[in-house]
FIKOLZA-1660 file (N, C-alpha, C; in steps of 0.1 Angstrom, whole numbers, plus 5000, padded with zeros to 4 digits):
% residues 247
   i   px   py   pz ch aa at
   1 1608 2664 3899  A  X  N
   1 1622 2664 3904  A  X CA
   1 1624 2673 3916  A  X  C
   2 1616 2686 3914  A  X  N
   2 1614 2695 3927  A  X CA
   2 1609 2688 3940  A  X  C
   3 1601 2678 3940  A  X  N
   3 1594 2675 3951  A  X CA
   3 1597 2670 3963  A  X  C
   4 1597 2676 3975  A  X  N
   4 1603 2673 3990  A  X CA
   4 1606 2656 3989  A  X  C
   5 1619 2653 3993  A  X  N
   5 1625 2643 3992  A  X CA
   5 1615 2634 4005  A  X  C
   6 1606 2641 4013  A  X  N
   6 1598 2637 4025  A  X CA
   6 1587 2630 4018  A  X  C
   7 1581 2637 4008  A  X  N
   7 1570 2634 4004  A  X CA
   7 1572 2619 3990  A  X  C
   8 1584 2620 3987  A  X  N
   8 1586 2612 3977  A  X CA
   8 1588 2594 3984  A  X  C
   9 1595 2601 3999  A  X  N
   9 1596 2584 4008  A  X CA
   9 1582 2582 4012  A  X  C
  10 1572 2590 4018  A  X  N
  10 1558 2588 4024  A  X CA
  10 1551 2581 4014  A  X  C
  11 1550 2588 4003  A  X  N
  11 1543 2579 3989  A  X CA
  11 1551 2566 3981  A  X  C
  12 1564 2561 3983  A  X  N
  12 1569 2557 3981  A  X CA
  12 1573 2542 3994  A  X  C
  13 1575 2542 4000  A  X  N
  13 1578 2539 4015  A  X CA
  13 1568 2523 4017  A  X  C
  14 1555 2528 4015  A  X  N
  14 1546 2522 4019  A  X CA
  14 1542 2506 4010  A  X  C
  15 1549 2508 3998  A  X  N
  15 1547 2499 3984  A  X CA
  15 1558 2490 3981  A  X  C
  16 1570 2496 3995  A  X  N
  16 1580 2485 3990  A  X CA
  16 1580 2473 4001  A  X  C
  17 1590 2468 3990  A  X  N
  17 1597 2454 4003  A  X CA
  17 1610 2455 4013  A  X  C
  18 1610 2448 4021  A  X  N
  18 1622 2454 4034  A  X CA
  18 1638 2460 4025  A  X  C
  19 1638 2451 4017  A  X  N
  19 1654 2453 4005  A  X CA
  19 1647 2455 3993  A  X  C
  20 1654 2470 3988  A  X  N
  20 1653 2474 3978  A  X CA
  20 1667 2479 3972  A  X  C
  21 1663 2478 3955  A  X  N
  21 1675 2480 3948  A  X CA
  21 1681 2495 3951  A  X  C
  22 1693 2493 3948  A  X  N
  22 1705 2509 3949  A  X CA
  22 1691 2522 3942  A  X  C
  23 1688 2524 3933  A  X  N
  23 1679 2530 3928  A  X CA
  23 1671 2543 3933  A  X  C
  24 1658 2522 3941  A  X  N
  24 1645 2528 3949  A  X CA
  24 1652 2537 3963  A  X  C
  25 1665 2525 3966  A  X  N
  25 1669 2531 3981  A  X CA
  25 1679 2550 3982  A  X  C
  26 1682 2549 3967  A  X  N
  26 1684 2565 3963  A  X CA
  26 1673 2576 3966  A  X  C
  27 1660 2568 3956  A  X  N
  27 1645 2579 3961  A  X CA
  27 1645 2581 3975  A  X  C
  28 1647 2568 3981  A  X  N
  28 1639 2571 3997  A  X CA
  28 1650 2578 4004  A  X  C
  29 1663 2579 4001  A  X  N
  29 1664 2587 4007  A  X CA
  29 1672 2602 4002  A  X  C
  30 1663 2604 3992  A  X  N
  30 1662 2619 3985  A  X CA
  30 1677 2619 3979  A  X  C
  31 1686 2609 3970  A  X  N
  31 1698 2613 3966  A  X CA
  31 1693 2621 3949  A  X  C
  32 1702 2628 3948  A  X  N
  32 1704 2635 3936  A  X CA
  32 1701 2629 3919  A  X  C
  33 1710 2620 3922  A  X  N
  33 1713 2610 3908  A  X CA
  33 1697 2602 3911  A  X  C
  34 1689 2594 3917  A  X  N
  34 1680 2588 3920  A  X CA
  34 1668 2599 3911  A  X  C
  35 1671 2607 3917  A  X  N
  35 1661 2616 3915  A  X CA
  35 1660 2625 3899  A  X  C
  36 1675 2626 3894  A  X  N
  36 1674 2630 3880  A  X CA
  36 1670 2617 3869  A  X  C
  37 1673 2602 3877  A  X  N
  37 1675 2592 3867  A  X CA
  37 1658 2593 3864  A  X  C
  38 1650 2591 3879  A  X  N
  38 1631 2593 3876  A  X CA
  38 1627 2602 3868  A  X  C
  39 1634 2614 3873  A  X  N
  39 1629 2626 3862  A  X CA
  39 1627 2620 3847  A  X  C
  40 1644 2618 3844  A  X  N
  40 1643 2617 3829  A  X CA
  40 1633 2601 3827  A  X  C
  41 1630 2594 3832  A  X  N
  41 1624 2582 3832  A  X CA
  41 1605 2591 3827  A  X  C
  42 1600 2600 3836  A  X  N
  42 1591 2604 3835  A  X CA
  42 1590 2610 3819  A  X  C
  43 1599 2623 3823  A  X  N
  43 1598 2634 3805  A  X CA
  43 1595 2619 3795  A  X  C
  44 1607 2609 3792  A  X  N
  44 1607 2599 3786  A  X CA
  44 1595 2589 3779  A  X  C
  45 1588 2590 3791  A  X  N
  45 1573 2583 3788  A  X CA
  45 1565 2591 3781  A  X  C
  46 1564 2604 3791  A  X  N
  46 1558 2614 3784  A  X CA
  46 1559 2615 3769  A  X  C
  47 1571 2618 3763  A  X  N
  47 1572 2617 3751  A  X CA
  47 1565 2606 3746  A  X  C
  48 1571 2596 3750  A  X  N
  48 1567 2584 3739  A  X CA
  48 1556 2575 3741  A  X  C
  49 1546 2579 3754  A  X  N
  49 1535 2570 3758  A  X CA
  49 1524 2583 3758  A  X  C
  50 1526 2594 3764  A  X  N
  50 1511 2603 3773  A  X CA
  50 1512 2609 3759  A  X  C
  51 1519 2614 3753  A  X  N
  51 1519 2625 3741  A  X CA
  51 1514 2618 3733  A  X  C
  52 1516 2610 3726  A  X  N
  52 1512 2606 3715  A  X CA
  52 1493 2599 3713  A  X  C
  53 1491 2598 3725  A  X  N
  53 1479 2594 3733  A  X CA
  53 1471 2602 3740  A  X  C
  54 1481 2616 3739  A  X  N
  54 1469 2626 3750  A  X CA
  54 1455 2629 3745  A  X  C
  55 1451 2631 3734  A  X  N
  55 1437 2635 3727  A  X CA
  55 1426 2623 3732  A  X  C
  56 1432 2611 3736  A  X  N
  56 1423 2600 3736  A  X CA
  56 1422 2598 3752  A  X  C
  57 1433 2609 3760  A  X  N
  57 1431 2600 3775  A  X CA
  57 1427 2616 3777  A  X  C
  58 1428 2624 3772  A  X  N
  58 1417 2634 3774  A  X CA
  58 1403 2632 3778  A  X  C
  59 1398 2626 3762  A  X  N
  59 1384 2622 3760  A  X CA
  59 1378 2620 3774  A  X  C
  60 1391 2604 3775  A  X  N
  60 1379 2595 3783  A  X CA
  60 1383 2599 3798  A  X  C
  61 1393 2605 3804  A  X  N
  61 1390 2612 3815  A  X CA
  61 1382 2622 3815  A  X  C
  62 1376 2635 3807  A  X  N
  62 1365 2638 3807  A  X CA
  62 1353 2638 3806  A  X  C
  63 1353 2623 3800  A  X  N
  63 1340 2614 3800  A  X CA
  63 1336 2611 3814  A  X  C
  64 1342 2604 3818  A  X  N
  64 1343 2599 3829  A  X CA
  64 1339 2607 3843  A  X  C
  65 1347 2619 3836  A  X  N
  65 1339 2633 3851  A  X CA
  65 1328 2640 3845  A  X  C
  66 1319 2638 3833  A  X  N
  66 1313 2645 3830  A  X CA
  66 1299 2632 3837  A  X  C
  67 1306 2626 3836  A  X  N
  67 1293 2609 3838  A  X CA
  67 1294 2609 3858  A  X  C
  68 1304 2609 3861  A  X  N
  68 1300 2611 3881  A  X CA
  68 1295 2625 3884  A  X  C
  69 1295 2641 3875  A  X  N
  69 1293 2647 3877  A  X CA
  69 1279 2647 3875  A  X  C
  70 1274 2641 3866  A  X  N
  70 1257 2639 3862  A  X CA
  70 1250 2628 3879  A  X  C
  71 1257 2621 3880  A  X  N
  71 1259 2608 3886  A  X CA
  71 1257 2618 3902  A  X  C
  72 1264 2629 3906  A  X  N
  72 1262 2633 3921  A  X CA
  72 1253 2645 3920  A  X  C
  73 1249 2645 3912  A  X  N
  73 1240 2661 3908  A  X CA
  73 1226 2652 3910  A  X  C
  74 1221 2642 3903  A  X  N
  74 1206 2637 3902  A  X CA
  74 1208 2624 3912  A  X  C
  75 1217 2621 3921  A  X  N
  75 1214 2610 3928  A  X CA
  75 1220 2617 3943  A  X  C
  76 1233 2617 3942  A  X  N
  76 1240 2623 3953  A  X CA
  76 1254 2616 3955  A  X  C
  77 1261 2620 3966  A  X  N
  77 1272 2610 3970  A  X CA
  77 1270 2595 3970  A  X  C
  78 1254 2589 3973  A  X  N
  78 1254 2573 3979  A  X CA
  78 1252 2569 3963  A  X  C
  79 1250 2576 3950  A  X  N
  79 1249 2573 3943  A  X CA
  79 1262 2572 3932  A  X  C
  80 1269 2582 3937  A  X  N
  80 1281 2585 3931  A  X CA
  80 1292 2572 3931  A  X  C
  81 1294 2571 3946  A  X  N
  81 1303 2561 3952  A  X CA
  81 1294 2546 3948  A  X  C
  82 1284 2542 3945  A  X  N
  82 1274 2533 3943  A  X CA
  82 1282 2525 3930  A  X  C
  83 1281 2539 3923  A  X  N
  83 1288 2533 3910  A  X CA
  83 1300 2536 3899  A  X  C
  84 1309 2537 3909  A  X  N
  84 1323 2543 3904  A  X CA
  84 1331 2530 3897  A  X  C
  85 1323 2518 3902  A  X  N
  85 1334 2509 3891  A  X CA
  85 1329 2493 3896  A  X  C
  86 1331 2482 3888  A  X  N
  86 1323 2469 3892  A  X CA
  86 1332 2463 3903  A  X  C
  87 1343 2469 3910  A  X  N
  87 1351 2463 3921  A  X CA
  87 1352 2472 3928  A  X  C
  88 1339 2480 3933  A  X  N
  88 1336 2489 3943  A  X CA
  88 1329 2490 3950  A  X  C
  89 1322 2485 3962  A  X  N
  89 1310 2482 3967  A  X CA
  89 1309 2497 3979  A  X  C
  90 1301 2504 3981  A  X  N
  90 1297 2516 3991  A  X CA
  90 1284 2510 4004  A  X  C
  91 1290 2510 4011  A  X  N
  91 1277 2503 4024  A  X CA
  91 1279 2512 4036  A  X  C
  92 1273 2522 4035  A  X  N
  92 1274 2534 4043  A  X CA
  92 1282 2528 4057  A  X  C
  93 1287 2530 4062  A  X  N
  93 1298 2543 4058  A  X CA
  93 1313 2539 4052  A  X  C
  94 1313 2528 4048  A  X  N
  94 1324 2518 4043  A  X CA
  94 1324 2520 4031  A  X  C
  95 1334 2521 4024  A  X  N
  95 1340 2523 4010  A  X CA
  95 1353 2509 4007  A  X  C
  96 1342 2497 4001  A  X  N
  96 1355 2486 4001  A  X CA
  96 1354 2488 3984  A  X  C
  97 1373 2485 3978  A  X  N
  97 1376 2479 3972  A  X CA
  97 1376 2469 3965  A  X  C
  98 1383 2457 3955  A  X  N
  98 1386 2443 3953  A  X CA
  98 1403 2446 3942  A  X  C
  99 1412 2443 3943  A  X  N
  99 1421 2440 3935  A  X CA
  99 1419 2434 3924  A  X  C
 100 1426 2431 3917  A  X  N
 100 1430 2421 3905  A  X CA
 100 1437 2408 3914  A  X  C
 101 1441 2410 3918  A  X  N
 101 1452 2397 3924  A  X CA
 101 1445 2400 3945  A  X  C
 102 1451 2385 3947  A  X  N
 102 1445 2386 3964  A  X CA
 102 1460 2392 3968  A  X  C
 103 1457 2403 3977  A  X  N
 103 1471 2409 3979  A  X CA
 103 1470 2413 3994  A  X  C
 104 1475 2420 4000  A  X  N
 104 1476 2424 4012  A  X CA
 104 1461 2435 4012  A  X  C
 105 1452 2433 4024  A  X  N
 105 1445 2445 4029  A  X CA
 105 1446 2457 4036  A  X  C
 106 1443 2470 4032  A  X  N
 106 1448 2479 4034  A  X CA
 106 1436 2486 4036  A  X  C
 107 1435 2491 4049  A  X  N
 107 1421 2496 4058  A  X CA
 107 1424 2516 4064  A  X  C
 108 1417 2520 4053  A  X  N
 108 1422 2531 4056  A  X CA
 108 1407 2541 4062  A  X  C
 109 1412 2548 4075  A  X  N
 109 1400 2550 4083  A  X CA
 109 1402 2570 4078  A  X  C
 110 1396 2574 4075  A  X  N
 110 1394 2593 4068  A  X CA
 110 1395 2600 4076  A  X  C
 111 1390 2598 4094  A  X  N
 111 1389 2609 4108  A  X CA
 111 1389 2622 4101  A  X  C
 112 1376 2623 4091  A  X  N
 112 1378 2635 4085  A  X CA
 112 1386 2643 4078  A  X  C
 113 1393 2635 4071  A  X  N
 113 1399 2641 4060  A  X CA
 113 1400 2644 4046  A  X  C
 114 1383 2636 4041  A  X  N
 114 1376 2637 4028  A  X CA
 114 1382 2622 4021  A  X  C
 115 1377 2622 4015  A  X  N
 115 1389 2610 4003  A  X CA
 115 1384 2617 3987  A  X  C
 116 1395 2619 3981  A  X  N
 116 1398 2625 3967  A  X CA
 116 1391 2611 3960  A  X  C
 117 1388 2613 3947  A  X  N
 117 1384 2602 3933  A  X CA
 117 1392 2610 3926  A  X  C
 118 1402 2602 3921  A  X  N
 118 1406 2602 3909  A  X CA
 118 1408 2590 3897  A  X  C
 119 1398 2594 3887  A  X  N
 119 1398 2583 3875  A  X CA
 119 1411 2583 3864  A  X  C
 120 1413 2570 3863  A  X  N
 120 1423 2573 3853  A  X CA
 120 1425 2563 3843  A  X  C
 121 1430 2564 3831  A  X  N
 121 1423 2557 3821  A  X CA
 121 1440 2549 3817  A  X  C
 122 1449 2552 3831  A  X  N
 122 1458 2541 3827  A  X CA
 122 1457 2526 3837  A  X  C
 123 1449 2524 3843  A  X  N
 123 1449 2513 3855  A  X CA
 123 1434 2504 3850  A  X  C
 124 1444 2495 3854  A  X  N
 124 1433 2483 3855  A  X CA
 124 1423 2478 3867  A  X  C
 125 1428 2486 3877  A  X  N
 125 1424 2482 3893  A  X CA
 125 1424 2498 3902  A  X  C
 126 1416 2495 3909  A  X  N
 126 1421 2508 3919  A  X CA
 126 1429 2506 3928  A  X  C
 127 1434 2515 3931  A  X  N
 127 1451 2518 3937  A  X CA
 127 1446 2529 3949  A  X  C
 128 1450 2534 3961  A  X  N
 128 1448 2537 3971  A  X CA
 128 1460 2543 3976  A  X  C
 129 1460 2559 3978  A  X  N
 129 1471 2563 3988  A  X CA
 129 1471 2570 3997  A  X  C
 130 1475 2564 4010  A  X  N
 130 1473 2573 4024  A  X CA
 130 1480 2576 4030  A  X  C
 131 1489 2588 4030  A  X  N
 131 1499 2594 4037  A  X CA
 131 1496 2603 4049  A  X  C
 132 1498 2601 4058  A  X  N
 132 1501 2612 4070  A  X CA
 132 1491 2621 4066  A  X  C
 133 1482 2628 4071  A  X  N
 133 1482 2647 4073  A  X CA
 133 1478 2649 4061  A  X  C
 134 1474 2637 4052  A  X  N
 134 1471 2638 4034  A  X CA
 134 1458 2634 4033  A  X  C
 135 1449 2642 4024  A  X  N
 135 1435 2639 4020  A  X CA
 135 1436 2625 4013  A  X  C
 136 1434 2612 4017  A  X  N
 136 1436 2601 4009  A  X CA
 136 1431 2602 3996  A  X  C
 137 1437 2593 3987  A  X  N
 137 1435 2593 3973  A  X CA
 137 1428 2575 3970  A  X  C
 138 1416 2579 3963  A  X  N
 138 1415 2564 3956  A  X CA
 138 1414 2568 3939  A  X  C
 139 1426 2561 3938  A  X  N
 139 1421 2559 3920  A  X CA
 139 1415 2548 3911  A  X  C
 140 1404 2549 3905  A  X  N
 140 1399 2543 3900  A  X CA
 140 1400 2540 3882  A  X  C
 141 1397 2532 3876  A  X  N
 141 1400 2533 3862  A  X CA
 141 1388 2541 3853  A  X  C
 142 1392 2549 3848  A  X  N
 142 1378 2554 3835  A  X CA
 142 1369 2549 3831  A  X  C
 143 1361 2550 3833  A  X  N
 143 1344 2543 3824  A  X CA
 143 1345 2549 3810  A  X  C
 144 1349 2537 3802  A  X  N
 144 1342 2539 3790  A  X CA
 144 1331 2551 3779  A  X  C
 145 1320 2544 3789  A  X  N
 145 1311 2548 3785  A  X CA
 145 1302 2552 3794  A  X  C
 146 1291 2562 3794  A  X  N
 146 1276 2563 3802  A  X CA
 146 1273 2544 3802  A  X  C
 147 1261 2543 3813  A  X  N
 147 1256 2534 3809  A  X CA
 147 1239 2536 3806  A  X  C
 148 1235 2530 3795  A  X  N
 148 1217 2532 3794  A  X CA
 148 1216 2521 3795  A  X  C
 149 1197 2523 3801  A  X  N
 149 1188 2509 3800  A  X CA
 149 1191 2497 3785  A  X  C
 150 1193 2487 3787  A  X  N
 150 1193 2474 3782  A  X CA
 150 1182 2478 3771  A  X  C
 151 1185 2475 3755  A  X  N
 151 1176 2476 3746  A  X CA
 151 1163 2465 3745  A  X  C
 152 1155 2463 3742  A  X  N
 152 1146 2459 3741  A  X CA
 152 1155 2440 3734  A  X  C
 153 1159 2446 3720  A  X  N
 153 1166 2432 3714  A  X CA
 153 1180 2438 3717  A  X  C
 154 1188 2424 3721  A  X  N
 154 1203 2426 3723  A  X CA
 154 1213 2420 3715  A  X  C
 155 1213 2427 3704  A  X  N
 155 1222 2420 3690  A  X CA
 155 1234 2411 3694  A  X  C
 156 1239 2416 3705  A  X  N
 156 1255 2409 3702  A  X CA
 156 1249 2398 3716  A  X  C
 157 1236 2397 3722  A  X  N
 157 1231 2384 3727  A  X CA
 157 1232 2375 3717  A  X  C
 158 1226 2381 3710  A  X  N
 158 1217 2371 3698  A  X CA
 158 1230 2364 3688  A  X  C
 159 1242 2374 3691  A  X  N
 159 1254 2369 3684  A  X CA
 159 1262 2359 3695  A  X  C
 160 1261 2360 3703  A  X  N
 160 1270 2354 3708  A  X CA
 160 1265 2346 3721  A  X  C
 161 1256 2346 3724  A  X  N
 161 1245 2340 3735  A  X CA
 161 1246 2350 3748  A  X  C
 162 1236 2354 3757  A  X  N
 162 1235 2362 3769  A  X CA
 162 1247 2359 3778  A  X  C
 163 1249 2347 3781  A  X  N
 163 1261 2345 3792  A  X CA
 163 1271 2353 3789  A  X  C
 164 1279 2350 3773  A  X  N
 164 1286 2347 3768  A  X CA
 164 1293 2361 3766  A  X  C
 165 1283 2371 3758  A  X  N
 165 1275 2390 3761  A  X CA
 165 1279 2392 3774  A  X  C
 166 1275 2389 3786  A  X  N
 166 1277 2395 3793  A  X CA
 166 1295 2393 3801  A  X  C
 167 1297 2384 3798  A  X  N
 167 1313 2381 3801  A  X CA
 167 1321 2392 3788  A  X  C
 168 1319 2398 3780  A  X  N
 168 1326 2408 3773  A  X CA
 168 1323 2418 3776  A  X  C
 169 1312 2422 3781  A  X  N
 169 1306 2433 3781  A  X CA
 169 1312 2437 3799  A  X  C
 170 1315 2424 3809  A  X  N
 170 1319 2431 3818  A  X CA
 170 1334 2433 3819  A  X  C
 171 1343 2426 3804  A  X  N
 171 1353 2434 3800  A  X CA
 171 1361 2444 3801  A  X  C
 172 1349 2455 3804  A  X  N
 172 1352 2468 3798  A  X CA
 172 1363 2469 3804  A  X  C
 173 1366 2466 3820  A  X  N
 173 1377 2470 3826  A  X CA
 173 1385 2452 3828  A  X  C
 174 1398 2452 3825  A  X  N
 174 1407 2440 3825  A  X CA
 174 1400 2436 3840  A  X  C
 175 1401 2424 3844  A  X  N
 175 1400 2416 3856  A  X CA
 175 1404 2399 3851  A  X  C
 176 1407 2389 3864  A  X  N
 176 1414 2382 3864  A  X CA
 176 1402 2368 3862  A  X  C
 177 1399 2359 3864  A  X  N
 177 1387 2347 3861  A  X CA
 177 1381 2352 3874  A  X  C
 178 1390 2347 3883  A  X  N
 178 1381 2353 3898  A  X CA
 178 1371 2363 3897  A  X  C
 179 1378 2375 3892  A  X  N
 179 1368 2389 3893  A  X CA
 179 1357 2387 3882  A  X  C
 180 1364 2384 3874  A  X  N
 180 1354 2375 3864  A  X CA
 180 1340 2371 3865  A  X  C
 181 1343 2362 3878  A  X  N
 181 1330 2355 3879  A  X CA
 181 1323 2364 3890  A  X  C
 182 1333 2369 3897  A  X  N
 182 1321 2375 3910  A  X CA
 182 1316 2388 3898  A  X  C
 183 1321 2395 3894  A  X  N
 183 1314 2404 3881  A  X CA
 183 1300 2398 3878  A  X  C
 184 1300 2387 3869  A  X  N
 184 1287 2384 3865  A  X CA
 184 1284 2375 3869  A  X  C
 185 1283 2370 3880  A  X  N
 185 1277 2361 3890  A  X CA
 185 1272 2343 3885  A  X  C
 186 1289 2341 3874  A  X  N
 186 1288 2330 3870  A  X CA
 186 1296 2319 3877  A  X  C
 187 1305 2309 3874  A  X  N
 187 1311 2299 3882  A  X CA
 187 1321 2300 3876  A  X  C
 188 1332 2295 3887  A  X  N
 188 1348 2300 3879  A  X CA
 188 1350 2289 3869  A  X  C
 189 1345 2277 3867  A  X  N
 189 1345 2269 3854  A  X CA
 189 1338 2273 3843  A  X  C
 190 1328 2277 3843  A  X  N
 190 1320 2282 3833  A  X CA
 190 1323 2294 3827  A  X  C
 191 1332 2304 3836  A  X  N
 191 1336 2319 3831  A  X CA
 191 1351 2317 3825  A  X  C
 192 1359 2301 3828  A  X  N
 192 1370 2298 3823  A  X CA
 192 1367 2295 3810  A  X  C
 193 1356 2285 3808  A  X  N
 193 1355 2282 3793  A  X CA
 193 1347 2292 3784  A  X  C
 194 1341 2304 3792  A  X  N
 194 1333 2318 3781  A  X CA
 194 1352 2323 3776  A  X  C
 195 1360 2326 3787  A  X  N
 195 1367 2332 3781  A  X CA
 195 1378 2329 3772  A  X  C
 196 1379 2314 3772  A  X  N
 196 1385 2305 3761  A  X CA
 196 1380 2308 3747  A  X  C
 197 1365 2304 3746  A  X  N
 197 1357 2306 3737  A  X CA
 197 1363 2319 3730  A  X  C
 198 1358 2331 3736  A  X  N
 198 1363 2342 3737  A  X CA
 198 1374 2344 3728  A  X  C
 199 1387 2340 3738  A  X  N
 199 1401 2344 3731  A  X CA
 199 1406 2339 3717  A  X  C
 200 1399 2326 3716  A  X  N
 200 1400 2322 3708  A  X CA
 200 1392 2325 3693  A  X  C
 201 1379 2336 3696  A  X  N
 201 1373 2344 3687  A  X CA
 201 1379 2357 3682  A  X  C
 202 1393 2356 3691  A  X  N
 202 1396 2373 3688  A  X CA
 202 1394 2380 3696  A  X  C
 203 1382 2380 3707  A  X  N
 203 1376 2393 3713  A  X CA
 203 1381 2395 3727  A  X  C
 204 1393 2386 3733  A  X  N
 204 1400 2392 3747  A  X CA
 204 1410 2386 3742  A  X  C
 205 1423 2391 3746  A  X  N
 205 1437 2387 3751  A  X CA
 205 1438 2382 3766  A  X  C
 206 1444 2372 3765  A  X  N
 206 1448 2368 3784  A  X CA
 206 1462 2372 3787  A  X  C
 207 1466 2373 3797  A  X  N
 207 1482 2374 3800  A  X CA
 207 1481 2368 3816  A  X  C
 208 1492 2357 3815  A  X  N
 208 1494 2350 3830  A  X CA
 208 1508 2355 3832  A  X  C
 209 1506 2360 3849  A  X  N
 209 1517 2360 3856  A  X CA
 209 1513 2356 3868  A  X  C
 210 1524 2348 3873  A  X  N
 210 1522 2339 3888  A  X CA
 210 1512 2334 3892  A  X  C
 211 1505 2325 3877  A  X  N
 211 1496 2318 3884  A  X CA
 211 1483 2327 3880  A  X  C
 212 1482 2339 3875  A  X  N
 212 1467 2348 3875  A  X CA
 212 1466 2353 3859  A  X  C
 213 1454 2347 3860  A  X  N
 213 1450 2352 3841  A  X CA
 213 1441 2366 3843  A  X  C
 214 1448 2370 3833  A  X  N
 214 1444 2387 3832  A  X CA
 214 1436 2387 3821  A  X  C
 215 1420 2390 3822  A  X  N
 215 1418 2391 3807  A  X CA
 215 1413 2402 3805  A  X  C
 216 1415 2408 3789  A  X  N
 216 1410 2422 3786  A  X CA
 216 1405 2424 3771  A  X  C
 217 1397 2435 3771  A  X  N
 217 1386 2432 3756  A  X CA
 217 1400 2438 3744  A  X  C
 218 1402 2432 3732  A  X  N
 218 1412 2436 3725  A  X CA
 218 1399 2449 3713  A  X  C
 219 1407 2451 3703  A  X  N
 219 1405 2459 3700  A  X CA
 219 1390 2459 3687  A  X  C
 220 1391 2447 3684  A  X  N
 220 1378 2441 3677  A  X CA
 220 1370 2443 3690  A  X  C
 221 1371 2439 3700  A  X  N
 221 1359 2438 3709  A  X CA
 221 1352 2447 3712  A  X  C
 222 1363 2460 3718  A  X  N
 222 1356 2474 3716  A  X CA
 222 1351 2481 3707  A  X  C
 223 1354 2476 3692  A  X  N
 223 1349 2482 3683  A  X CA
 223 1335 2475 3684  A  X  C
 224 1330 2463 3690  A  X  N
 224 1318 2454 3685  A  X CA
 224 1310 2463 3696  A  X  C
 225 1319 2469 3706  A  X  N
 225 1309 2468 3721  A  X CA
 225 1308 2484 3717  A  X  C
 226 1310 2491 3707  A  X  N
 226 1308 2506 3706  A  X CA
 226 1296 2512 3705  A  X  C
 227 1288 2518 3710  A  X  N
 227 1278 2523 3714  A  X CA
 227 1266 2512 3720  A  X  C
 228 1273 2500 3720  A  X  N
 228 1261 2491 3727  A  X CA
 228 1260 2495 3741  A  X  C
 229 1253 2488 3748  A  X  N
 229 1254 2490 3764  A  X CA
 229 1261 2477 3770  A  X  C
 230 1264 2484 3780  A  X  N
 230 1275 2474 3787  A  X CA
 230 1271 2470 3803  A  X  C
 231 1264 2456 3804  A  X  N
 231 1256 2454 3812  A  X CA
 231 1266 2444 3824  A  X  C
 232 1261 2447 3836  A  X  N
 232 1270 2439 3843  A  X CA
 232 1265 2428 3857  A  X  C
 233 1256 2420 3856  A  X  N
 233 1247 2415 3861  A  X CA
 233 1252 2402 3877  A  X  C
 234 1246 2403 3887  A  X  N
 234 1251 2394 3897  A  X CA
 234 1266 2399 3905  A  X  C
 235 1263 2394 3919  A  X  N
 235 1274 2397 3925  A  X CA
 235 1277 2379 3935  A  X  C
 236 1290 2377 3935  A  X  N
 236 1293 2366 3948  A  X CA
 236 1301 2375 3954  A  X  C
 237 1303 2366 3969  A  X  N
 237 1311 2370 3981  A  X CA
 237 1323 2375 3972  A  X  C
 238 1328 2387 3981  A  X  N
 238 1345 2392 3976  A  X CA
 238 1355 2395 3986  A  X  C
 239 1367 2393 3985  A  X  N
 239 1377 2395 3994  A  X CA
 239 1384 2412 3991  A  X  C
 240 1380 2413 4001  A  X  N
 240 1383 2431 3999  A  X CA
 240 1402 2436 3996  A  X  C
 241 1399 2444 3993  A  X  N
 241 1420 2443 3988  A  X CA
 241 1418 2465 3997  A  X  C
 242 1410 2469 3994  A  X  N
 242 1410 2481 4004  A  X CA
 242 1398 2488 4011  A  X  C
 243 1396 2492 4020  A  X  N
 243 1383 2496 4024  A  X CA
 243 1389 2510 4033  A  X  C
 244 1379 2518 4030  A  X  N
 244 1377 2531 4036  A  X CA
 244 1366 2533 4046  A  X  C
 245 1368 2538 4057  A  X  N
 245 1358 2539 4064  A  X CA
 245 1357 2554 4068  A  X  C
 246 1348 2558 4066  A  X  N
 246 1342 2577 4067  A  X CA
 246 1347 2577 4086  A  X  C
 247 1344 2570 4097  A  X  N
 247 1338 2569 4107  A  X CA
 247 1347 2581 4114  A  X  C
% end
């Protein structure tokens, strides 16, 4: 609620549409009531979403910096950025993105100003913020898990066939059919009918809005995918949703 009414339109500014409700157009332009209504909107969640939840988004944001910190120590930065997430591709000196949905591209150039990682274990997609005179931000979602070498026998292959495995296993993070298929380098008909199969076993939930299916591993799935490895195999062409350029 303290925070410079400047900095709240700069981060704020960039995400809307030309007409915004009485509300948004209160934040942007630093009114009072706008600003206590967010406040209490934030405490609010806090309470009833982050609190009740903290011990577990602890964990896995810890996880997650304890696994890039191993990740830049024995490989380096090209190794770091290499593998921060399966909608992240690093081609020196370019840092592209991929969305959930085909959305507007957003080409953000560093002229030296570092770019922050921050993982977080509430987002399905990485999200991107670049303000003025600001070390840009990319957020990415939590990893799960380390990943290890592929076991010798792969039980939940053998349970459910390799394709089939590998379409839950690249799960881990929600994505839409499209991301789907460039993930594991199957066909959008073939990854429509794994994840049918799928939903209908229990082991993803879908949710459609405007046209885009969202699928994500439910709670049986992660219990089946619990200390297995989580393998993510093949890449097709992708339409970039943000790219960073070091240059």
């Amino acid at each position: 609620m303290n925070t410079p009414a400047s900095v709240v339109h700069d981060e704020l500014a960039p995400w809307l549409p030309p007409e915004v409700d009485e509300f948004m157009a209160g934040l942007l332009a630093g009114r009072a009531g706008s600003r206590r209504a967010l406040g209490n909107a934030v405490r609010d969640f806090h309470t009833e979403v982050l609190a009740p939840s903290s011990s577990e988004l602890e964990f896995r944001y810890a996880a997650d910096l304890a696994l890039r910190s191993r990740t830049l120590l024995h490989g380096g930065v090209d190794a770091l950025l290499e593998s921060l997430h399966p909608d992240v591709e690093w081609s020196t000196p370019i840092l592209t993105t991929y969305g959930l949905t085909a959305g507007p591209v957003l080409d953000i150039h560093l002229n030296g100003r570092g770019l922050q990682l921050y993982p977080s274990p509430l987002t399905a997609e990485c999200l991107a913020l670049d303000a003025p005179d600001r070390r840009p931000v990319l957020v990415y979602p939590c990893a799960d898990h380390a990943t290890d070498d592929l076991p010798d026998t792969d039980a939940l292959a053998d349970l459910l066939g390799r394709t089939r495995a590998t379409v839950l296993r690249a799960l881990t993070h929600s994505a839409t059919t499209t991301q789907l298929s460039r993930r594991t380098g199957i066909s959008l008909p073939s990854t429509s009918d794994h994840t049918r199969i799928l939903r209908n076993a229990g082991l993803i939930t879908t949710h459609r809005t405007n046209g885009t299916a969202l699928h994500s591993q439910t709670p049986t799935a992660h219990h089946l995918l619990t200390g297995a490895t989580r393998g993510i195999t093949g890449q097709i062409p992708k339409t970039p949703a943000i790219t960073a350029d070091n240059r």
